[in-house]
FIMARGU-962612 format. One record per residue (C-alpha): residue in three letters; x, y, z. Coordinates in nm, 2 decimals. Each point is the difference from the previous one (the first is absolute). Example, Ala and Ser with C-alpha at 12.3 -4.5 7.8 and 13.67 -1.06 7.14 Angstrom:
BEGIN
<pt><aa>ALA</aa><u>1.23</u><v>-0.45</v><w>0.78</w></pt>
<pt><aa>SER</aa><u>0.14</u><v>0.34</v><w>-0.07</w></pt>
This chain:
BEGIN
<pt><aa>UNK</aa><u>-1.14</u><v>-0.47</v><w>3.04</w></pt>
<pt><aa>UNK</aa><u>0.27</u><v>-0.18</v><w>-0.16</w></pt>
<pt><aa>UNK</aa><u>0.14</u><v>0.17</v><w>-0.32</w></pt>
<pt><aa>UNK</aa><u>0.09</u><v>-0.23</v><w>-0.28</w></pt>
<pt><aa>UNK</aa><u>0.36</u><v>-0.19</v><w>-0.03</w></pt>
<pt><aa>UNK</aa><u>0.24</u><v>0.18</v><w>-0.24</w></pt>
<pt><aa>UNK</aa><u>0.09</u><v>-0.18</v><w>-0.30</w></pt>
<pt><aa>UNK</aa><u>0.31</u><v>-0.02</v><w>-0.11</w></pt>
<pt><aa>UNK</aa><u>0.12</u><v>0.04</v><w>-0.39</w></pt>
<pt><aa>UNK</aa><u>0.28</u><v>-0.12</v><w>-0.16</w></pt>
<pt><aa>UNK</aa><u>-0.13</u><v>0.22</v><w>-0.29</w></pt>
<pt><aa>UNK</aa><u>0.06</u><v>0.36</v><w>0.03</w></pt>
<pt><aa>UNK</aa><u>-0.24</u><v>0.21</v><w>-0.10</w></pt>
<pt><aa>UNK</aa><u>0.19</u><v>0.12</v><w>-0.31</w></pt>
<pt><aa>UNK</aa><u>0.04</u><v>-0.38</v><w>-0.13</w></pt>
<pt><aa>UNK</aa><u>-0.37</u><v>0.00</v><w>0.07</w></pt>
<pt><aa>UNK</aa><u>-0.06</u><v>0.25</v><w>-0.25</w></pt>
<pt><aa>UNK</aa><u>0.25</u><v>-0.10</v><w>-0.23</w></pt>
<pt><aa>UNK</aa><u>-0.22</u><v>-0.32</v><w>-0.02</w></pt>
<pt><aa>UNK</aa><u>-0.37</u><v>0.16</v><w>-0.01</w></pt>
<pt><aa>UNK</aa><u>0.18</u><v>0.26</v><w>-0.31</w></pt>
<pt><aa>UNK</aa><u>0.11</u><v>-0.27</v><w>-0.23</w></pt>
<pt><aa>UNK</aa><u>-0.38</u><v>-0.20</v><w>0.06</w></pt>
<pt><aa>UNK</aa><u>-0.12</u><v>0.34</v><w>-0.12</w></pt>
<pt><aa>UNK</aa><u>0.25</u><v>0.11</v><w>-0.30</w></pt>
<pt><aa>UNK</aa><u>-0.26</u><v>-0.21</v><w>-0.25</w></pt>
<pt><aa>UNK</aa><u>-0.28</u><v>0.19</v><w>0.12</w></pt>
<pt><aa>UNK</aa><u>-0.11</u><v>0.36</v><w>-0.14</w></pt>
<pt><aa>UNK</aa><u>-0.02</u><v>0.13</v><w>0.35</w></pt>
<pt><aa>UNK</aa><u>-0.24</u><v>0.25</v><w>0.23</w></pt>
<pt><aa>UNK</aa><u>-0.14</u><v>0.29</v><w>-0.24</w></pt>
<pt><aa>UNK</aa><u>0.22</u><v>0.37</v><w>0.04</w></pt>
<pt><aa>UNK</aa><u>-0.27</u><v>0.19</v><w>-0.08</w></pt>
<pt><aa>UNK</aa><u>0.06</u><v>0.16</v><w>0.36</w></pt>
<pt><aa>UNK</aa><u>0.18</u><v>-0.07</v><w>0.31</w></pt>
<pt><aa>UNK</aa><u>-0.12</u><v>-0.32</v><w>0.21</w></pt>
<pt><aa>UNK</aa><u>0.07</u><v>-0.01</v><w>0.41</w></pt>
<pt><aa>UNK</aa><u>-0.03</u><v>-0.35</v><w>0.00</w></pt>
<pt><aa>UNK</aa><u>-0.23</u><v>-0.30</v><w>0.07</w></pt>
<pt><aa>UNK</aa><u>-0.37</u><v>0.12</v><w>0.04</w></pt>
<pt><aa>UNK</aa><u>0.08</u><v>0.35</v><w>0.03</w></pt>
<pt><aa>UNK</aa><u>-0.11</u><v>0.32</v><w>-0.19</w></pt>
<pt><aa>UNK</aa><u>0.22</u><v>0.14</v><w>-0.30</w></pt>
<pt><aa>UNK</aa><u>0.14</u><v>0.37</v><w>-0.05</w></pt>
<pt><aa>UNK</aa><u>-0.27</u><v>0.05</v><w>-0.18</w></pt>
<pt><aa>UNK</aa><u>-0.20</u><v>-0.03</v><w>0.33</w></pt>
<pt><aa>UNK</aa><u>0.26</u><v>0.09</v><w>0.24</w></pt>
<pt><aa>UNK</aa><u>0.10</u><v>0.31</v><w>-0.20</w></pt>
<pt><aa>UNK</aa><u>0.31</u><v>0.04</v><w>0.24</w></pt>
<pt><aa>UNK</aa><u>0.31</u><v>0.02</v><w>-0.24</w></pt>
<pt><aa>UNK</aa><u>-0.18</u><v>0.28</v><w>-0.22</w></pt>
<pt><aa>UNK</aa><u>0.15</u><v>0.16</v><w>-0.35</w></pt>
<pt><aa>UNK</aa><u>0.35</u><v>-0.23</v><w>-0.04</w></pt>
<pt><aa>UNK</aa><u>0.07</u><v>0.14</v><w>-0.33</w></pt>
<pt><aa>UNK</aa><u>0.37</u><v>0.15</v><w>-0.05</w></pt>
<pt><aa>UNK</aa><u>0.04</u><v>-0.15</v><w>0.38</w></pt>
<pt><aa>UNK</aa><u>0.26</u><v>-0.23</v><w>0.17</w></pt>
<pt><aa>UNK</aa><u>-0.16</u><v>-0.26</v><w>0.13</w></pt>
<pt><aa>UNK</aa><u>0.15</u><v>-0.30</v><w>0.23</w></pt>
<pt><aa>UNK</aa><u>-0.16</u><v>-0.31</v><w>0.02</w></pt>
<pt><aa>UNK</aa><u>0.11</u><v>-0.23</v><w>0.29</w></pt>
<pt><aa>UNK</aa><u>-0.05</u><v>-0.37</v><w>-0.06</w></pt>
<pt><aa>UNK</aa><u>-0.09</u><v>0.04</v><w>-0.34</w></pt>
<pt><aa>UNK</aa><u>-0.06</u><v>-0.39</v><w>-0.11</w></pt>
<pt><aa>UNK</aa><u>-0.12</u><v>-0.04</v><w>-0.33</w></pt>
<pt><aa>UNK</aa><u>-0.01</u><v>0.34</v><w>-0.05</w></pt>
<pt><aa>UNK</aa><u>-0.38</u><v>0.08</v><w>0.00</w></pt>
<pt><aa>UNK</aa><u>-0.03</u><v>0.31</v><w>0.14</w></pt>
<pt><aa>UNK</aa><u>0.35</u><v>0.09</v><w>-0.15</w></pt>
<pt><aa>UNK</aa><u>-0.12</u><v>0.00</v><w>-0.32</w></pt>
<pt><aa>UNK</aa><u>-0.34</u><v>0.15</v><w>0.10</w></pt>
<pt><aa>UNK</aa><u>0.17</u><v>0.31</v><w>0.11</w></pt>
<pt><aa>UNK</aa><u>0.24</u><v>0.03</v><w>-0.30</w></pt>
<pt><aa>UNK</aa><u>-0.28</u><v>-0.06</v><w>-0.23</w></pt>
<pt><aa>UNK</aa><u>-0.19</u><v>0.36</v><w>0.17</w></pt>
<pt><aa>UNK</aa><u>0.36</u><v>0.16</v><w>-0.06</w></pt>
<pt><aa>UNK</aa><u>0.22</u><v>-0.02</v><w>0.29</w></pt>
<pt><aa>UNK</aa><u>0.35</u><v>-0.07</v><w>0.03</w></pt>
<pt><aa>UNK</aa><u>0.04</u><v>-0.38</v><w>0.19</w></pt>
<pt><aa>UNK</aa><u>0.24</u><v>-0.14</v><w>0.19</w></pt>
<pt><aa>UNK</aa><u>-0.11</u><v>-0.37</v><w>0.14</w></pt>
<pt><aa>UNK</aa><u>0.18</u><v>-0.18</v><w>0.21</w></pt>
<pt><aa>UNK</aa><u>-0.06</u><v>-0.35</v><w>0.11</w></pt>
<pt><aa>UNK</aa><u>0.24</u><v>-0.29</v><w>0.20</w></pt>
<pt><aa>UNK</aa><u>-0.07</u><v>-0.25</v><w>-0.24</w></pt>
<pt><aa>UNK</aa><u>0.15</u><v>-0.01</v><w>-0.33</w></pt>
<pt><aa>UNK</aa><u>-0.26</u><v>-0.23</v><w>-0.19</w></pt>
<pt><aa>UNK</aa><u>-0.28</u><v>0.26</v><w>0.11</w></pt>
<pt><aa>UNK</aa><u>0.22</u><v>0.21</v><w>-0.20</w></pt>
<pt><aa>UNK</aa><u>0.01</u><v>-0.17</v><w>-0.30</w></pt>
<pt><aa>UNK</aa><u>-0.35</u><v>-0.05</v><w>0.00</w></pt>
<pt><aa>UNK</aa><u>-0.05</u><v>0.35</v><w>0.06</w></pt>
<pt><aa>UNK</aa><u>0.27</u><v>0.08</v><w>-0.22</w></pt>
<pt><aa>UNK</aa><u>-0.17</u><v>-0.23</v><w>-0.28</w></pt>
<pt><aa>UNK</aa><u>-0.36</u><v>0.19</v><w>0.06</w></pt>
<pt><aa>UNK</aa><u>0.09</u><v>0.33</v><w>-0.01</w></pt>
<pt><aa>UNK</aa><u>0.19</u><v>-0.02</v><w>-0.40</w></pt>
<pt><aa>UNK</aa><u>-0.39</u><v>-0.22</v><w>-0.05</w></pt>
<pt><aa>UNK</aa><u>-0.10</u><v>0.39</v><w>0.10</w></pt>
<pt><aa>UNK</aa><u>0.25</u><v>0.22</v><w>-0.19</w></pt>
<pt><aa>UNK</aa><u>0.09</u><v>0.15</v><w>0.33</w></pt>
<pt><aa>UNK</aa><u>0.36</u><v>0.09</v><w>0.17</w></pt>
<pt><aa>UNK</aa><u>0.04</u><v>-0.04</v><w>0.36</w></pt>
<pt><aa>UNK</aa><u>0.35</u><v>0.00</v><w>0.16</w></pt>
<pt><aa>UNK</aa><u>-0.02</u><v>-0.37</v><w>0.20</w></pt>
<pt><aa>UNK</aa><u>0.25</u><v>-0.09</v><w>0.28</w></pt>
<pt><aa>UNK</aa><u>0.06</u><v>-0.32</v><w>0.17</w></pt>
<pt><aa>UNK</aa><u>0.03</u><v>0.10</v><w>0.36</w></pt>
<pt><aa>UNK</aa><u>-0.11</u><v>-0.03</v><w>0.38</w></pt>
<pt><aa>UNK</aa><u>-0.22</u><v>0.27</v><w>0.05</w></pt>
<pt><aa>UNK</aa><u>0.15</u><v>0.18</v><w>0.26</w></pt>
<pt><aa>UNK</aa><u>0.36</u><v>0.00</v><w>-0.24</w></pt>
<pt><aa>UNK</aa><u>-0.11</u><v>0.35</v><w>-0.18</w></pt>
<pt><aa>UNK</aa><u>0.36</u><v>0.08</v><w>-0.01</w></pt>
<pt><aa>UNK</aa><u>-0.05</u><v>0.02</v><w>-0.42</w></pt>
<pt><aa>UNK</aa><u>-0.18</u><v>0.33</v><w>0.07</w></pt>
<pt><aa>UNK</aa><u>0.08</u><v>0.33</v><w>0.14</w></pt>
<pt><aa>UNK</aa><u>-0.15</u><v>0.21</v><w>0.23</w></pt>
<pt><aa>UNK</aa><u>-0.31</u><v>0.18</v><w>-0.09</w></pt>
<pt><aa>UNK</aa><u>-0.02</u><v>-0.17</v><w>-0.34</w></pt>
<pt><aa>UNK</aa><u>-0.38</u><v>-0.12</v><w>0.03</w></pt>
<pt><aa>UNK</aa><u>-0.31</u><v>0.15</v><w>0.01</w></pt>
<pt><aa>UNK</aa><u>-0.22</u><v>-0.32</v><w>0.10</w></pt>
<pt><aa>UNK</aa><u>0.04</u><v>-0.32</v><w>0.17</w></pt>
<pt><aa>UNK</aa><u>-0.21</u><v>-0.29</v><w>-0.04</w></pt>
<pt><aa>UNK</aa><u>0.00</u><v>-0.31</v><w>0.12</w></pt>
<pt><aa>UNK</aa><u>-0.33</u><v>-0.28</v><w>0.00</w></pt>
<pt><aa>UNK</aa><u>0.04</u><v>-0.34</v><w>0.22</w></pt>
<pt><aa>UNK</aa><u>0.34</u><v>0.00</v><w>0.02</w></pt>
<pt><aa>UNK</aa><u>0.12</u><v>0.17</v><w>0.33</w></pt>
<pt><aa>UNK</aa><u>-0.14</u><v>-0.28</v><w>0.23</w></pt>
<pt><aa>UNK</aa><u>0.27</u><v>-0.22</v><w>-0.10</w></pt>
<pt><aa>UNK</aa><u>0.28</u><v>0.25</v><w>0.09</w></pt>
<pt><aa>UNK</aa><u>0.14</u><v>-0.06</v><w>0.38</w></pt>
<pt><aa>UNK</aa><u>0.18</u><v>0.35</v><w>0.05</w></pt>
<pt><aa>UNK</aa><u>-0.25</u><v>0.22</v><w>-0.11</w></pt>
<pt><aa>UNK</aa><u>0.14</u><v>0.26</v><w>0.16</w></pt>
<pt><aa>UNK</aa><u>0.30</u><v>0.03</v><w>-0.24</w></pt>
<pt><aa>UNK</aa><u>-0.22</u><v>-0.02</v><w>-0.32</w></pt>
<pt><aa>UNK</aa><u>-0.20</u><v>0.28</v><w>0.11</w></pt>
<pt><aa>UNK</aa><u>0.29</u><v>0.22</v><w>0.04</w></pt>
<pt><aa>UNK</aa><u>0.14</u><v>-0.13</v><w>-0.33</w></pt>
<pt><aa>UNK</aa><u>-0.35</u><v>0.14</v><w>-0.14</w></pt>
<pt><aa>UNK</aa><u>0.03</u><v>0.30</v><w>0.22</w></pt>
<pt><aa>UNK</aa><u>0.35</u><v>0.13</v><w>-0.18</w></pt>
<pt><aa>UNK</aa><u>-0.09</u><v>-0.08</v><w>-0.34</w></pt>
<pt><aa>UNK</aa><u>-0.32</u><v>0.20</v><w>0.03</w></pt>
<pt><aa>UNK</aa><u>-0.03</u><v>0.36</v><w>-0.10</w></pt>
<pt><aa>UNK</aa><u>-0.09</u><v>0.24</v><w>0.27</w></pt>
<pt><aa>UNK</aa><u>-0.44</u><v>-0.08</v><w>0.05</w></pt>
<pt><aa>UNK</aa><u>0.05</u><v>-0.32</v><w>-0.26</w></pt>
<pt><aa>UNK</aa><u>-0.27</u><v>-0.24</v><w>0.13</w></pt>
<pt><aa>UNK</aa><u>0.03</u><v>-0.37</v><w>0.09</w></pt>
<pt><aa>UNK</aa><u>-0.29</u><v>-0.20</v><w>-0.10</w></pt>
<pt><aa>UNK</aa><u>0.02</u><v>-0.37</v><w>0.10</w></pt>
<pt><aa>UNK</aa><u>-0.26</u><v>-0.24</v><w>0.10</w></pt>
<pt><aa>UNK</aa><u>0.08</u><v>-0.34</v><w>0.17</w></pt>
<pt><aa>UNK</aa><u>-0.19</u><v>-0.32</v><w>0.24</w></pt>
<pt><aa>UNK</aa><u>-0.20</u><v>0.16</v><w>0.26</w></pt>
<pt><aa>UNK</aa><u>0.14</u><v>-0.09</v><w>0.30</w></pt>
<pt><aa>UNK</aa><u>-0.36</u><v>-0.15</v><w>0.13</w></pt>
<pt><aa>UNK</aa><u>-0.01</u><v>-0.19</v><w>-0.39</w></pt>
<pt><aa>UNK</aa><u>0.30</u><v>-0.17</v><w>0.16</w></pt>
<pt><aa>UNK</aa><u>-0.11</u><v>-0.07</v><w>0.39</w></pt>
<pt><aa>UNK</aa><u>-0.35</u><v>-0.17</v><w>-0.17</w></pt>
<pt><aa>UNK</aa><u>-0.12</u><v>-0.28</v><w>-0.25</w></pt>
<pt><aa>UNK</aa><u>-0.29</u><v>-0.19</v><w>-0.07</w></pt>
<pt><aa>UNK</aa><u>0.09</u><v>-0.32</v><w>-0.08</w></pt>
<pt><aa>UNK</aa><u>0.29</u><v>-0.19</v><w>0.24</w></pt>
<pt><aa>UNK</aa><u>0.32</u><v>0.06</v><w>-0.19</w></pt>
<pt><aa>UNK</aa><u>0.36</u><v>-0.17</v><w>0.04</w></pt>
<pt><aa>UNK</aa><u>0.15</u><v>0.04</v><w>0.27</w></pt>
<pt><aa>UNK</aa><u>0.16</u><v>0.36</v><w>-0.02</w></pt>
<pt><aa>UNK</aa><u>-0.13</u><v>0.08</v><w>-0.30</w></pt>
<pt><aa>UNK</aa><u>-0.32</u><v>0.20</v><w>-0.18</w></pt>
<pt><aa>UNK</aa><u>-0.27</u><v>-0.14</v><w>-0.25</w></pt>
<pt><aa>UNK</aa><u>0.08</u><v>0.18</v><w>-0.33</w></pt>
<pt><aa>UNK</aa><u>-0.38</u><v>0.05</v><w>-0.05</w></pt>
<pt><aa>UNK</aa><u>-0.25</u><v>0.01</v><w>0.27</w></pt>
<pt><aa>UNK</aa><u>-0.36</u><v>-0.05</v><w>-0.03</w></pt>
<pt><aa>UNK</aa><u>-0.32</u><v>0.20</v><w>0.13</w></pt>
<pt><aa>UNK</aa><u>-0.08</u><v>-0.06</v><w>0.34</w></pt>
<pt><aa>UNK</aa><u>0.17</u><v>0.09</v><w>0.35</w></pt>
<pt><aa>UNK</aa><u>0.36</u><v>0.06</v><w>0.07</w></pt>
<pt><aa>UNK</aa><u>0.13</u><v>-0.20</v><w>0.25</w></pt>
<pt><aa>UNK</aa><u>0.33</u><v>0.10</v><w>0.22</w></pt>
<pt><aa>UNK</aa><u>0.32</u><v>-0.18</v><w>-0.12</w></pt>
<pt><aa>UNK</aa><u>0.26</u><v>0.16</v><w>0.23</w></pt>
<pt><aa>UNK</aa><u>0.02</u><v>0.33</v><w>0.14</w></pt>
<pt><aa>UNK</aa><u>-0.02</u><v>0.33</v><w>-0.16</w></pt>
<pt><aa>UNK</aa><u>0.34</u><v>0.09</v><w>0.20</w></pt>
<pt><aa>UNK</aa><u>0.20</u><v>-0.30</v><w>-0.07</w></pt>
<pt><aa>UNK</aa><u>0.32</u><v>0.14</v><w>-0.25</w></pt>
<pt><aa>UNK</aa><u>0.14</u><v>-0.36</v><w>-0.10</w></pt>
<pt><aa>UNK</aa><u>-0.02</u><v>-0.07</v><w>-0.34</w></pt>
<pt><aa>UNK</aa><u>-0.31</u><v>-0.16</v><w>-0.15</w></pt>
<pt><aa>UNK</aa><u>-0.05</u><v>-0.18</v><w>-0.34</w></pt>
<pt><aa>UNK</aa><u>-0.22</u><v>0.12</v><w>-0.27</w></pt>
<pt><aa>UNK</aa><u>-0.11</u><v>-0.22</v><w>-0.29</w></pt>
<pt><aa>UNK</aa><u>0.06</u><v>0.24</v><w>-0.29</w></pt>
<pt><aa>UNK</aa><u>-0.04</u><v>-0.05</v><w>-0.42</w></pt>
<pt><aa>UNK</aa><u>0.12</u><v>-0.40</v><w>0.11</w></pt>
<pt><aa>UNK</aa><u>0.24</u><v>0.07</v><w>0.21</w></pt>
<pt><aa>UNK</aa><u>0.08</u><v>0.01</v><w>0.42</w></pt>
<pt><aa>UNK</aa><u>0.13</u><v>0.38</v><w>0.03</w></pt>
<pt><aa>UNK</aa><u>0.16</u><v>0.11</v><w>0.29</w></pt>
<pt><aa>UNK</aa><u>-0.19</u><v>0.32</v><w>0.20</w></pt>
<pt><aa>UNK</aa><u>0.12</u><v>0.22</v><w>0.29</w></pt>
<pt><aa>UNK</aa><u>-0.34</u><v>0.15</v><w>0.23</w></pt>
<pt><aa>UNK</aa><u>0.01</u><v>0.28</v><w>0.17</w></pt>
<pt><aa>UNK</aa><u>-0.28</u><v>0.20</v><w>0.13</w></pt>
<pt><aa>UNK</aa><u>-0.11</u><v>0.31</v><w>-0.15</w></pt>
<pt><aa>UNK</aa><u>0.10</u><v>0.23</v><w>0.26</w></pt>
<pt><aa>UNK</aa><u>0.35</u><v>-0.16</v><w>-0.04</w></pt>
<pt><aa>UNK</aa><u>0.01</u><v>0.13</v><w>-0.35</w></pt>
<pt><aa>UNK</aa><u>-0.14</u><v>0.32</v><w>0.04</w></pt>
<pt><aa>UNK</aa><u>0.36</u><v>0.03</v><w>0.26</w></pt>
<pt><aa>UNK</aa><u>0.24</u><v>-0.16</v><w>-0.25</w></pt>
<pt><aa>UNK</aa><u>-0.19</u><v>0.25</v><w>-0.28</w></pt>
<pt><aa>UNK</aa><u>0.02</u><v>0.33</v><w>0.24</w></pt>
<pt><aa>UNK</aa><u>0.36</u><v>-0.15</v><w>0.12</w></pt>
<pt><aa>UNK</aa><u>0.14</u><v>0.03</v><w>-0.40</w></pt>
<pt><aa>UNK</aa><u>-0.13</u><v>0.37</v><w>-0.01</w></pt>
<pt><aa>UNK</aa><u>-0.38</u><v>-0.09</v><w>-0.20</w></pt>
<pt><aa>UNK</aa><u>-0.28</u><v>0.19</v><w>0.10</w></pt>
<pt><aa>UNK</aa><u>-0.29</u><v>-0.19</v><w>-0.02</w></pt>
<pt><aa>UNK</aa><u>-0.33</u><v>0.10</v><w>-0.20</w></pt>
<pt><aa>UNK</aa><u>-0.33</u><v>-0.18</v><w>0.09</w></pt>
């Protein structure tokens, strides 16, 4: 089996987004009635993994336009979002006064946590955001530090399989944004770590696989424990 090409961007991911936020700073935006873990997927209200934020720090990792931000400061909690591009900010930034909510937003790479100290939050959360970081490794033990002693880590990304499969023949290197009922077919193998493109809100982002029992060793590696 051959795996598909790689492609190669002159866009970084972050210009990417920068792009897809200011497209989307006339829209209203994804409800915050609860938390959403991205495309497809269930909500908190499903999930139920975060439980009672209120009077809680909370850390959201890759924050974009700020949807579950503002969902989580809107059930009480303290938040502090973070997010590599600065007109997902805005946007975010823009949404949240819509809300009459305060969250503490910081333009930053996700593994630069150096704004916080030790011990200084009681949850981490991060939706669709940590398949387009490359050292891994160094954002978890970012997370690890700033996390009080048993603070969970809830994040949801890509399954790896998602990522290995389509339906439809994509681009070369790349993965159909949507895919349609029927049967997956094998794009390149479930094993292969170069980067692969993803067609996300418009744009060509970036993403980093890695298997899952590679990131159950990068998570045990930081000091996590892992709850199933």
């Amino acid at each position: 089996m051959q795996p598909a090409s790689r492609t190669v961007e002159d866009v970084t991911n972050t210009e990417a987004w920068d792009r897809a936020a200011r497209r989307e700073q006339s829209n209203e935006g994804p409800t915050t009635d609860t938390v959403h873990y991205g495309p497809a997927l269930a909500s908190e209200r499903e999930f139920r993994l975060l439980g009672d934020v209120r009077g809680k720090r909370v850390l959201d990792l890759g924050c974009g336009t700020g949807q579950a931000a503002i969902a989580l400061a809107r059930q009480g909690a303290t938040v502090i979002a973070v997010d590599a591009s600065g007109d997902q900010i805005e946007v975010a930034r823009e949404r949240s006064a819509r809300a009459e909510v305060r969250i503490e937003w910081h333009r930053s790479d996700l593994a630069d946590l150096a704004f916080l100290s030790a011990d200084s939050v009681d949850i981490a959360f991060s939706a669709y955001a940590l398949g387009e970081i490359d050292d891994l490794s160094r954002l978890f033990r970012q997370v690890h530090r700033v996390l009080r002693h048993h603070g969970p880590f809830v994040f949801s990304h890509e399954h790896p399989l998602a990522l290995a499969t389509a339906h439809d023949a994509p681009a070369p290197g790349t993965v159909p944004e949507a895919e349609p009922a029927g049967p997956a077919v094998v794009r390149r193998s479930l094993f292969d770590p170069s980067p692969i493109g993803l067609a996300r809100s418009g744009e060509q982002i970036t993403l980093y696989p890695r298997t899952i029992a590679d990131e159950l060793t990068t998570l045990h590696r930081a000091g996590f424990r892992i709850d199933v």
